[in-house]
GUMARDREN-445678 format. One record per residue: z, x, y of N, C-alpha, C in turn; residue number from 1. Coordinates in steps of 0.05 Angstrom, whole numbers, always signed. Layout:
<pts>
{pt {Z X Y} {Z X Y} {Z X Y} NUM};
...
</pts>
This chain:
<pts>
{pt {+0 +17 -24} {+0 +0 +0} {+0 +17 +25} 1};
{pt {+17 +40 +21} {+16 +52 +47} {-8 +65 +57} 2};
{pt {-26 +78 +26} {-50 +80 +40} {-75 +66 +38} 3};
{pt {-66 +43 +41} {-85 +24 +50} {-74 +12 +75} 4};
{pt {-52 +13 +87} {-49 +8 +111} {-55 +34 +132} 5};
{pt {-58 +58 +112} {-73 +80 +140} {-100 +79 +137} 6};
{pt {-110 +76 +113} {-143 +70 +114} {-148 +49 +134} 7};
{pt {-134 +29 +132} {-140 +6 +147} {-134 +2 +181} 8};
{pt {-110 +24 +187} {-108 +31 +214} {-129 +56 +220} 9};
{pt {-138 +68 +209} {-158 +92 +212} {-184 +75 +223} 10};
{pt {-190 +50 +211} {-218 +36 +214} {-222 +18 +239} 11};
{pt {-186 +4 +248} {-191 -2 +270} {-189 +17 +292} 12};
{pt {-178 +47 +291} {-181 +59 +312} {-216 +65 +312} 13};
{pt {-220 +72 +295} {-253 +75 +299} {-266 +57 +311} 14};
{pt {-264 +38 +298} {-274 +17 +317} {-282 +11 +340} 15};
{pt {-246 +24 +348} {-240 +15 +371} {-259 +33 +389} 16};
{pt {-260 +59 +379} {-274 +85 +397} {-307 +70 +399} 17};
{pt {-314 +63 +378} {-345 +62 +363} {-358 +58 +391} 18};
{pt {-336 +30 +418} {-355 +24 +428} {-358 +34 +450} 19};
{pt {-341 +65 +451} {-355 +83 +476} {-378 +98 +469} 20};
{pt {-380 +97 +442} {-409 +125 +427} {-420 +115 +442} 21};
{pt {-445 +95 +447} {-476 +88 +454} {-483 +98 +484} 22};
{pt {-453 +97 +498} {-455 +112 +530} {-452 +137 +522} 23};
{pt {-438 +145 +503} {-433 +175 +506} {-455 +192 +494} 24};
{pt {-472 +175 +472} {-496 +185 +449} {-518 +183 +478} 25};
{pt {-512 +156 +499} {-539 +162 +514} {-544 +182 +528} 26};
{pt {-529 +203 +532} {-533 +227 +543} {-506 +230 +573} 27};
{pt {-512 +254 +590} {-494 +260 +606} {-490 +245 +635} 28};
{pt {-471 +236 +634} {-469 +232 +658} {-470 +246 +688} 29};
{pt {-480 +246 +714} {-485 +280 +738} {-485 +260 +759} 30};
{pt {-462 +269 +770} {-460 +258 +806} {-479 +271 +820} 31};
{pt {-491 +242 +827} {-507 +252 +847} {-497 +286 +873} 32};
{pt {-515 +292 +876} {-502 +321 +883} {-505 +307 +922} 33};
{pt {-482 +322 +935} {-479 +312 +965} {-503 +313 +980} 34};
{pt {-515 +330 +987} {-539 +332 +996} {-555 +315 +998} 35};
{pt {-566 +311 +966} {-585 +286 +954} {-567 +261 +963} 36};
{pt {-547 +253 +961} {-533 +241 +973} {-534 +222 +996} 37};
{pt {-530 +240 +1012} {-529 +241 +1040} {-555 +232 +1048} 38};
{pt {-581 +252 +1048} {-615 +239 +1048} {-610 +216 +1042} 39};
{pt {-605 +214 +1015} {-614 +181 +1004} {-610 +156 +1021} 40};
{pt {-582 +163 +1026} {-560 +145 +1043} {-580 +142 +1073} 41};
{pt {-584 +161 +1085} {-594 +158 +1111} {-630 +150 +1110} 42};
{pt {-652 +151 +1080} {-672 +145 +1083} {-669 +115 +1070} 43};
{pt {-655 +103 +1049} {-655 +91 +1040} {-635 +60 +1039} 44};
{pt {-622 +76 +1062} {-592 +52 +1065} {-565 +51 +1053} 45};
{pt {-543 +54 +1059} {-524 +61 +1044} {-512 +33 +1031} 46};
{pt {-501 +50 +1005} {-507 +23 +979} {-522 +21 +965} 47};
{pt {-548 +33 +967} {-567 +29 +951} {-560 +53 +930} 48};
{pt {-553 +73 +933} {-557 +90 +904} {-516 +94 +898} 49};
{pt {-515 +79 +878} {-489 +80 +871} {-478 +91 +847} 50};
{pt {-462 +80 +833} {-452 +91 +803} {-472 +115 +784} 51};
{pt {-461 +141 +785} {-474 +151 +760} {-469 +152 +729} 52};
{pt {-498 +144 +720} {-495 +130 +694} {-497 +150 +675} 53};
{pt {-499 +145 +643} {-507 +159 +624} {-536 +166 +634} 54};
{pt {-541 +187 +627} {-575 +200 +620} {-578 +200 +602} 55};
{pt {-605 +192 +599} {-626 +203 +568} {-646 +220 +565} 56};
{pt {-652 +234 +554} {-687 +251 +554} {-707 +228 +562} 57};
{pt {-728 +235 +577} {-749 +215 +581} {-762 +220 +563} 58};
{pt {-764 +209 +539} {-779 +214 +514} {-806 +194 +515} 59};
{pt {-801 +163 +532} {-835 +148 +543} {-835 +154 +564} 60};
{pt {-856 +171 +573} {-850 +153 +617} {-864 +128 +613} 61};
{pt {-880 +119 +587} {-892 +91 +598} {-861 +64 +604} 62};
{pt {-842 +69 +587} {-825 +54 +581} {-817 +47 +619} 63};
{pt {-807 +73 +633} {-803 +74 +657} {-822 +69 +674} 64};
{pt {-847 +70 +674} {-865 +65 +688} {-890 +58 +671} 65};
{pt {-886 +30 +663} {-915 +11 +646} {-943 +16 +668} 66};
{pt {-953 +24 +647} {-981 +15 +659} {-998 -3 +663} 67};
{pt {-981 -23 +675} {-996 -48 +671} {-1006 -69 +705} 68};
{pt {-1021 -75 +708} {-1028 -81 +732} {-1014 -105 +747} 69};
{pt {-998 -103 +765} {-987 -121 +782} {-977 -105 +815} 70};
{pt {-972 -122 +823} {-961 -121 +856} {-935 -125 +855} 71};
{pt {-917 -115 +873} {-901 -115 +882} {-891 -115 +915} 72};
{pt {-868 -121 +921} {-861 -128 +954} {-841 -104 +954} 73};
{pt {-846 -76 +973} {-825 -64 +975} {-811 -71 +1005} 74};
{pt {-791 -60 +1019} {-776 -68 +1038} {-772 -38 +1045} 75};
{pt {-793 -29 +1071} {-786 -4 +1081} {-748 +3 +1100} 76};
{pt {-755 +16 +1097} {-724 +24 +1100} {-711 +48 +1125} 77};
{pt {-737 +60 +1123} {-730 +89 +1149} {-762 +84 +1153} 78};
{pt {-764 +114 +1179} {-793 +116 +1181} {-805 +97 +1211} 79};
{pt {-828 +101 +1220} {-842 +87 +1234} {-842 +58 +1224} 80};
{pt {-848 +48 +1202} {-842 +12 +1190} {-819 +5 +1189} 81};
{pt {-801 +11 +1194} {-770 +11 +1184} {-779 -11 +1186} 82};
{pt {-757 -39 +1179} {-757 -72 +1163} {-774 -87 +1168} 83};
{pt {-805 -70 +1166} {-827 -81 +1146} {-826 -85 +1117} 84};
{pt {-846 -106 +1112} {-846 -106 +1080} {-876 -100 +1076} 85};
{pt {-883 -79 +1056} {-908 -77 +1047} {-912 -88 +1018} 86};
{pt {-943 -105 +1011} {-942 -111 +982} {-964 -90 +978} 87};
{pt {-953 -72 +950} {-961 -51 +940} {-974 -57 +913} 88};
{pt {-1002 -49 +898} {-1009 -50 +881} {-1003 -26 +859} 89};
{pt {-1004 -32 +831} {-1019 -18 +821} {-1041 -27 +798} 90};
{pt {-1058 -12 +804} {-1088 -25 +788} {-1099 -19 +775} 91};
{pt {-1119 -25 +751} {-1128 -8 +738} {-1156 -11 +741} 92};
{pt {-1169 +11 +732} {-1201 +18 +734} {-1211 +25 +715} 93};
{pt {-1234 +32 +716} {-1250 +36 +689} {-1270 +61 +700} 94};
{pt {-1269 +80 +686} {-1294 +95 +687} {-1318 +89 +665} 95};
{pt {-1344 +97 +679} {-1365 +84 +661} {-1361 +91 +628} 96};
{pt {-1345 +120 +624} {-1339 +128 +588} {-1319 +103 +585} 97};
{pt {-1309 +95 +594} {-1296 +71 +585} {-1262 +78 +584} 98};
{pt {-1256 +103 +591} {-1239 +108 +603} {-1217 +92 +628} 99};
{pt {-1188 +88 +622} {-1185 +73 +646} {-1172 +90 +670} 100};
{pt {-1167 +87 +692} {-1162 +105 +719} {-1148 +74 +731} 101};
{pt {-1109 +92 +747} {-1102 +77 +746} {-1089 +92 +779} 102};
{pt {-1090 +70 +796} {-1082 +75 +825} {-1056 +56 +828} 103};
{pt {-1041 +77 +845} {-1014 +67 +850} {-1019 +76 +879} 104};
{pt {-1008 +47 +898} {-1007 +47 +923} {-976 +57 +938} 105};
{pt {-981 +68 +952} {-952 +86 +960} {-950 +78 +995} 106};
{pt {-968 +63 +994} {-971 +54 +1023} {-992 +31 +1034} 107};
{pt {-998 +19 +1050} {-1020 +11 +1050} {-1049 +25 +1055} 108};
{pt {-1043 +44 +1063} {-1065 +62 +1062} {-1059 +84 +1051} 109};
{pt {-1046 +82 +1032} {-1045 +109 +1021} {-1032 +109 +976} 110};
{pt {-1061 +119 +976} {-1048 +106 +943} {-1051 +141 +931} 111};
{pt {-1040 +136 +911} {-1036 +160 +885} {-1060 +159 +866} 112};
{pt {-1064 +174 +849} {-1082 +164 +829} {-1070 +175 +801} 113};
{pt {-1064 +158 +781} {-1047 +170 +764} {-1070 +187 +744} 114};
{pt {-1058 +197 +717} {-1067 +204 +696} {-1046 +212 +681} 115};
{pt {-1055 +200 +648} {-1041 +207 +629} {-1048 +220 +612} 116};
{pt {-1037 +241 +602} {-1035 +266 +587} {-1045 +261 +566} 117};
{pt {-1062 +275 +555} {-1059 +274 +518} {-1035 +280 +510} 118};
{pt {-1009 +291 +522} {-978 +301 +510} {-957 +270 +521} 119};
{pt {-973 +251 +538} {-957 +230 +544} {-947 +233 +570} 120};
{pt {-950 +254 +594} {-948 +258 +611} {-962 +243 +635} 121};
{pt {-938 +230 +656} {-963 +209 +682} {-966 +239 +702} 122};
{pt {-985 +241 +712} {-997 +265 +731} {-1009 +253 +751} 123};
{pt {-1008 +261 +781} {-1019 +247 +795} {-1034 +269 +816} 124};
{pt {-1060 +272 +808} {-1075 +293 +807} {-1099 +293 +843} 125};
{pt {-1086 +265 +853} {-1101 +257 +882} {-1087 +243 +892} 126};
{pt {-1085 +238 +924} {-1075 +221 +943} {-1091 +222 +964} 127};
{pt {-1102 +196 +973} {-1123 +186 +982} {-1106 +169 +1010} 128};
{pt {-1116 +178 +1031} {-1100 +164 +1065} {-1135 +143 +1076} 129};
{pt {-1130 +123 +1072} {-1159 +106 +1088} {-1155 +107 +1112} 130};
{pt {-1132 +103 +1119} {-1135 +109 +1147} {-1146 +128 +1160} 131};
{pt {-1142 +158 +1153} {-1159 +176 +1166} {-1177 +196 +1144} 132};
{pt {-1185 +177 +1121} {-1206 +185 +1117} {-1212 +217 +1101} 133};
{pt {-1181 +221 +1082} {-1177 +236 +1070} {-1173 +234 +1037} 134};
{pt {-1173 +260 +1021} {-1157 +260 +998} {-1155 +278 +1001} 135};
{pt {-1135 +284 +980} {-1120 +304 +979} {-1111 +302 +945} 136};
{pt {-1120 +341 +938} {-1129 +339 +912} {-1102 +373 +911} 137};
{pt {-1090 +367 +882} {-1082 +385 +871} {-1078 +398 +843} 138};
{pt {-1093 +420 +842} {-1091 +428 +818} {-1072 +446 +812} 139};
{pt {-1064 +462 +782} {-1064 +426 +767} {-1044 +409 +783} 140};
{pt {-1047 +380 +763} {-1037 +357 +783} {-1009 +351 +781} 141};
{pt {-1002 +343 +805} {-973 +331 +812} {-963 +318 +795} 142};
{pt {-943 +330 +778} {-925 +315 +760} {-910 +299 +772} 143};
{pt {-914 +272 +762} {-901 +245 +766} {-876 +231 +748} 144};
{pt {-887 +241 +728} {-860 +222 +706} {-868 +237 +677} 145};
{pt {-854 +259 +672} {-857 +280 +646} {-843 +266 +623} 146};
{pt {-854 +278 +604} {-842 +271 +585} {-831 +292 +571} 147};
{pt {-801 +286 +558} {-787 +300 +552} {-772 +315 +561} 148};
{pt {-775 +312 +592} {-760 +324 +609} {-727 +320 +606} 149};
{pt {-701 +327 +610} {-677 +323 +600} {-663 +329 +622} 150};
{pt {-633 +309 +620} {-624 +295 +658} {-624 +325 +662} 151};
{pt {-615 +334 +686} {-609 +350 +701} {-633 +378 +700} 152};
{pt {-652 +376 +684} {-670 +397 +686} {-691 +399 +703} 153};
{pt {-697 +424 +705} {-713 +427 +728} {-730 +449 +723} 154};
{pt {-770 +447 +730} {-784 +448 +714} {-798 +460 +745} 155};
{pt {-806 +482 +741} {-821 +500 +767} {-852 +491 +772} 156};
{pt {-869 +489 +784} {-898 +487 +783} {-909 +505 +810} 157};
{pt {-935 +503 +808} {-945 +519 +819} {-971 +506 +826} 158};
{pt {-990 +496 +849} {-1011 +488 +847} {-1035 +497 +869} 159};
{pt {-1055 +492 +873} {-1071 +495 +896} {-1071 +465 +907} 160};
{pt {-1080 +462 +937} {-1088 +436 +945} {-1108 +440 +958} 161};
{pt {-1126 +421 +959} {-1151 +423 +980} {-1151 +397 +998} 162};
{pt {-1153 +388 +1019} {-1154 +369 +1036} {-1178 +361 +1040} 163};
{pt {-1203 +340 +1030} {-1222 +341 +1029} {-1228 +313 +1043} 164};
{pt {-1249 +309 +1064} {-1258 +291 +1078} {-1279 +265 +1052} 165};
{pt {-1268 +243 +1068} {-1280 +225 +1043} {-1305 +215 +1053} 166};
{pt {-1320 +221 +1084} {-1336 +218 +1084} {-1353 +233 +1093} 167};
{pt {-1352 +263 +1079} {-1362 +284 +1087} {-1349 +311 +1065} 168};
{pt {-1343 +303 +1027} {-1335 +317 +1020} {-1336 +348 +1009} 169};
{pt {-1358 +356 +1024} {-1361 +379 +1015} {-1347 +399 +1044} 170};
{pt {-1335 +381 +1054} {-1327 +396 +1084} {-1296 +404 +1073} 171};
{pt {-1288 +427 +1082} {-1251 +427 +1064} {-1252 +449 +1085} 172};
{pt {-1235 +441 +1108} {-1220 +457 +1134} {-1192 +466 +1121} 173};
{pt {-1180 +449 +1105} {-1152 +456 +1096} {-1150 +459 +1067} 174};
{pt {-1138 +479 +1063} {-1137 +483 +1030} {-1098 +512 +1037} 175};
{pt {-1101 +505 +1011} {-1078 +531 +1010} {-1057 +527 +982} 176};
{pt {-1040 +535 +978} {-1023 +534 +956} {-990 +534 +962} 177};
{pt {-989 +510 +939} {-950 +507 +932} {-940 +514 +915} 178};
{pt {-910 +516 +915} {-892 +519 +893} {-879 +504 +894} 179};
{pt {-872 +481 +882} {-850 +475 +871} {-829 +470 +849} 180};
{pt {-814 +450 +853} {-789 +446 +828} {-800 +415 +826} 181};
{pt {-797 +410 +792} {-791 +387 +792} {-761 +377 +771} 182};
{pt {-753 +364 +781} {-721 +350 +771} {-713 +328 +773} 183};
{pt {-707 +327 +735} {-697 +303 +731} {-667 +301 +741} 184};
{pt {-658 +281 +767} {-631 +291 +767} {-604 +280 +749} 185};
{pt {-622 +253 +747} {-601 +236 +737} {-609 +212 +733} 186};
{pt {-585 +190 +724} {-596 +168 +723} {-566 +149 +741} 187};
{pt {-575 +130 +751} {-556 +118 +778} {-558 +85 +778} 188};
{pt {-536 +71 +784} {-549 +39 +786} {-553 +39 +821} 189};
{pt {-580 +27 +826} {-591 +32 +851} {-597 +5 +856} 190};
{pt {-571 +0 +876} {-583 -37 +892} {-601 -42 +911} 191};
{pt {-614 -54 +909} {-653 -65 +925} {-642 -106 +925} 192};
{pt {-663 -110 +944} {-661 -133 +947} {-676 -151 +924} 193};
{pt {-692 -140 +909} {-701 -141 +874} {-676 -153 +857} 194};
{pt {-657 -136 +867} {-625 -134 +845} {-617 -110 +846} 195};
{pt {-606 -108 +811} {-589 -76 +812} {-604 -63 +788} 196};
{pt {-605 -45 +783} {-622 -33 +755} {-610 -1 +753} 197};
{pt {-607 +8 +733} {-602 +31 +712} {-624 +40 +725} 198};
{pt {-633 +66 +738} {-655 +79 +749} {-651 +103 +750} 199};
{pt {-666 +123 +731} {-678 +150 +726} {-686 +164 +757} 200};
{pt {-672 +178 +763} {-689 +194 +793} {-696 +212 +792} 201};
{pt {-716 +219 +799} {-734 +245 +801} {-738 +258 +830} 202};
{pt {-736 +279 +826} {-738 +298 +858} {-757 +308 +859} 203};
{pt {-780 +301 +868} {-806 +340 +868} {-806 +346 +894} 204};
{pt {-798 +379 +891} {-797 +393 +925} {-819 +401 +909} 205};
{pt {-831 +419 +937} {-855 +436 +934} {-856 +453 +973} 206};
{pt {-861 +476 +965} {-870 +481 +1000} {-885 +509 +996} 207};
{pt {-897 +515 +1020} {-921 +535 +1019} {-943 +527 +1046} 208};
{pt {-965 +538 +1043} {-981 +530 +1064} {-1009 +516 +1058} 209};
{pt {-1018 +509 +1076} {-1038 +483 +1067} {-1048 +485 +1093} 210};
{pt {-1069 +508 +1107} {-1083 +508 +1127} {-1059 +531 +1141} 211};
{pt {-1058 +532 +1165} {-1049 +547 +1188} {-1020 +551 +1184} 212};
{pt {-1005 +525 +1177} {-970 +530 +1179} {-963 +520 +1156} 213};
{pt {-935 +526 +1151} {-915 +517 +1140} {-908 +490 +1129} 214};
{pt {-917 +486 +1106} {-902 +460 +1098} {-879 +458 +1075} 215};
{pt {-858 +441 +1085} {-844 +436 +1053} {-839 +409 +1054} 216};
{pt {-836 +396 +1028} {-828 +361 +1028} {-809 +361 +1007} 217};
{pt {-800 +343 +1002} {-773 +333 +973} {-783 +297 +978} 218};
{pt {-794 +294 +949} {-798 +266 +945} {-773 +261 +927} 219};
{pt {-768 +232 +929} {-761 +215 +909} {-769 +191 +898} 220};
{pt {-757 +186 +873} {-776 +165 +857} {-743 +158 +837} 221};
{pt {-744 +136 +844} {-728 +110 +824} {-737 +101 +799} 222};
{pt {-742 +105 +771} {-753 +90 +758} {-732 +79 +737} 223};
{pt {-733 +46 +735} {-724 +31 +715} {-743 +22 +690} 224};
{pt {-728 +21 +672} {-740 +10 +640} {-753 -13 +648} 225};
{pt {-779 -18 +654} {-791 -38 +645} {-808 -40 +675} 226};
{pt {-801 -33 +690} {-796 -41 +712} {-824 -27 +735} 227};
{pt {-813 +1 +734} {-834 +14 +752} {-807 +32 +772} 228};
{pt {-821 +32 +794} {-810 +50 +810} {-796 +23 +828} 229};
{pt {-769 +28 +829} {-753 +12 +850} {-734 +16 +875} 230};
{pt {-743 +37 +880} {-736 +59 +912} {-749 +83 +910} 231};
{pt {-757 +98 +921} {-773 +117 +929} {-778 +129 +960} 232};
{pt {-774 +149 +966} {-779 +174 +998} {-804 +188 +985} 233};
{pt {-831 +184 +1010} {-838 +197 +995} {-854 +201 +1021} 234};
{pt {-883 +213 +1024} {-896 +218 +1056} {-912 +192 +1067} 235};
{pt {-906 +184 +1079} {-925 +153 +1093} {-960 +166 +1100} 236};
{pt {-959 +180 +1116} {-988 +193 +1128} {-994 +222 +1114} 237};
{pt {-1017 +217 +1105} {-1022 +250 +1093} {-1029 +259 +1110} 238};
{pt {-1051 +252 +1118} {-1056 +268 +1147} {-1037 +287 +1166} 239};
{pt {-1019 +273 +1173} {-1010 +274 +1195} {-989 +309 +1166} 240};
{pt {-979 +298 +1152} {-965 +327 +1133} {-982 +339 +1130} 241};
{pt {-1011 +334 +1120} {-1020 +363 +1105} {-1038 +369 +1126} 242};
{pt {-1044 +356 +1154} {-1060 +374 +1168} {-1044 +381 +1191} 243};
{pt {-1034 +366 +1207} {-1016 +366 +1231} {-994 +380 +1224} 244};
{pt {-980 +379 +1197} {-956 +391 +1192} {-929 +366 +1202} 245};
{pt {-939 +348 +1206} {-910 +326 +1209} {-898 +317 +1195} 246};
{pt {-883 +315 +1194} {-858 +302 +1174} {-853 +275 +1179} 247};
{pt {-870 +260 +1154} {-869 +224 +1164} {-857 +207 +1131} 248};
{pt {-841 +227 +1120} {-821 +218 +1113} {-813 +187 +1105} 249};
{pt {-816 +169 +1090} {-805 +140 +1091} {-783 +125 +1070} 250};
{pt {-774 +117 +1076} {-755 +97 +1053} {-767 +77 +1039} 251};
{pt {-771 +57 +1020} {-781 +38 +1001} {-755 +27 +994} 252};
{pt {-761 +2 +990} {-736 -5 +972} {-751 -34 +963} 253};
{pt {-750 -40 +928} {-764 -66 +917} {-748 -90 +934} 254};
{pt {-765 -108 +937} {-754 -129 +951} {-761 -155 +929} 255};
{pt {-785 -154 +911} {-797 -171 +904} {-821 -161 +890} 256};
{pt {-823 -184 +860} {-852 -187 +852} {-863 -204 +854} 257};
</pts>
């Protein structure tokens, strides 16, 4: 009897533990670091990036960012728009091999162009400004959402850019080369007028020169399970960064699908 009353107290302490494993098996928990912090707070609104959660390896980025075509309402937040709302696409295309090509709008005039890896990797290998009549191309391309990347790591790159006129593209006044970091920092529950969501953040700095002067930037990117990107800092005008050298900087925050 007695040891069936410790077998049997042994099973409810287990138990009892069992139901912290699944937070503790989902990986590490990483306070947001002050810095990142602080930015967030002042591009994005304070409140919005709160509790740090368990991390996982990004083993899908599709899981975090589906590829699947719909609109969304973000709610600018800093910047020249501050409490504007822009509705943002993303779309899909077709090249004539039957290939699909898939544009994510980062602005109203200003979209990304994704690509996915044969290793499962989203790359975003162009950014395109209509307003003044630019793209902007980097090889190789701007890692967007890696796979296998793991919380707190941070993954160096190196690229060229060329700034090429879209109605005149063999003209390229600006070209030059970056370095940067890219890092997974963490994962955070981040409140939007959407709701609240478990959201993966990603940092990519990069700086170097691109024509005459000096540039450096630090983006961010929110992504939830199922969801897409639901806050993000990232550059409003290419132009005005990769040729003028300005810092135009903006806040996002999902408002709505």
């Amino acid at each position: 009897m007695a040891r069936l009353a410790i077998v049997w107290f042994a099973l409810v302490l287990l138990g009892a533990l069992g139901a912290t494993l699944p937070a503790q098996a989902a990986g590490p928990v990483i306070p947001l670091p002050p810095e990142i912090q602080q930015e967030l707070a002042t591009l994005l609104g304070p409140g919005v990036v709160g509790q740090a959660l368990p991390s996982a390896t990004i083993d899908d980025p599709s899981a975090l960012f589906p590829l699947e075509s719909k609109s969304a309402i973000y709610r600018v937040t800093s910047g020249s728009n501050a409490g504007k709302t822009q509705s943002l696409d993303l779309a899909k295309g077709k090249r004539p091999n039957g290939e699909s090509a898939w544009r994510f709008e980062l602005g109203p005039a200003l979209a990304g162009f994704l690509r996915q890896t044969p290793e499962g990797h989203l790359t975003m290998p162009a950014v395109s400004d209509a307003d003044h009549g630019v793209v902007v191309v980097t090889a190789p391309p701007e890692p967007f959402l890696l796979k296998g990347i793991k919380p707190g790591e941070s993954r160096p790159f190196q690229q060229k850019v060329a700034v090429n006129y879209l109605d005149e593209p063999s003209k390229q006044d600006y070209a030059g080369e970056l370095a940067g970091t890219y890092t997974y920092v963490g994962t955070y529950r981040v409140t939007v007028p959407a709701g609240s969501y478990d959201a993966a953040l990603i940092q990519v700095k990069c700086s170097g020169k691109v024509g005459p002067a000096h540039t450096q930037d630090a983006a961010y990117y929110f992504f939830a399970p199922g969801q897409g990107v639901v806050a993000m800092v990232q550059q409003e005008d290419a132009e005005a960064y990769w040729i003028i050298h300005l810092d135009t900087s903006t806040g996002k925050v999902l408002a709505a699908e």
